[in-house]
N, C-alpha and C positions, 0 to 999 in steps of 0.2 A: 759716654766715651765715643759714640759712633756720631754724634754729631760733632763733636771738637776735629772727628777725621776730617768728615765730610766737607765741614769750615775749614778747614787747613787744604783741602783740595781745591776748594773753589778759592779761597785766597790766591791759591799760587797759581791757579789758571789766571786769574784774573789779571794778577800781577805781571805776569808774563805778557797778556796780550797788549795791557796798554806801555809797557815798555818797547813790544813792537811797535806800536802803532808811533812815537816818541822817536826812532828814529828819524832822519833827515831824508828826505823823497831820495836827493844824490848818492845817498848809500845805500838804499835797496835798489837806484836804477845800476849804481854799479855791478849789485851782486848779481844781479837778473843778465845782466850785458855777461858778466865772465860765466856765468852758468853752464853756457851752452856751448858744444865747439864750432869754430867754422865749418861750413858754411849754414850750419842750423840757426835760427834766430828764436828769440825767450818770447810766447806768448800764452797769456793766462796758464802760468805755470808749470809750461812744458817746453820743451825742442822739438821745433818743428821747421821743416825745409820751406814752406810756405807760409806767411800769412793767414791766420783763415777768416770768411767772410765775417764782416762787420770790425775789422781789427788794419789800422791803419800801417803802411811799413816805415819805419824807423832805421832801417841799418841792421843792427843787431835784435831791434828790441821791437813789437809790435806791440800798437798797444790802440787799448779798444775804442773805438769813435763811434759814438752817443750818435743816431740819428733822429733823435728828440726834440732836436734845434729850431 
């Protein structure tokens, strides 16, 4: 019985994440842009008044820039 739990938990984690992942990039940039109010912009999953190092500015949205190139 505790392993039919178990299986049922990690199913529905599971299920969950690859249905995020299955969104469209323009719908999560949109939620990310409305997330935060002005003048704060969305970067790695916060509101923050600045950019921070390694994170490129966008307008609303900063988003991270790979210097691995």
């Amino acid at each position: 019985m505790l392993r039919l739990v178990a299986l049922g938990i990690i199913l529905t984690a599971a299920v969950t994440i690859v249905v995020g992942l299955l969104r469209p990039p323009s719908v999560r940039a949109q939620q990310e842009e409305s997330s935060c109010r002005p003048p704060l912009k969305f970067a790695a999953g916060a509101c923050v008044a600045q950019c921070p190092a390694g994170y490129e500015d966008r307008g609303r949205v900063c988003v991270f820039r790979s210097l691995s190139r």
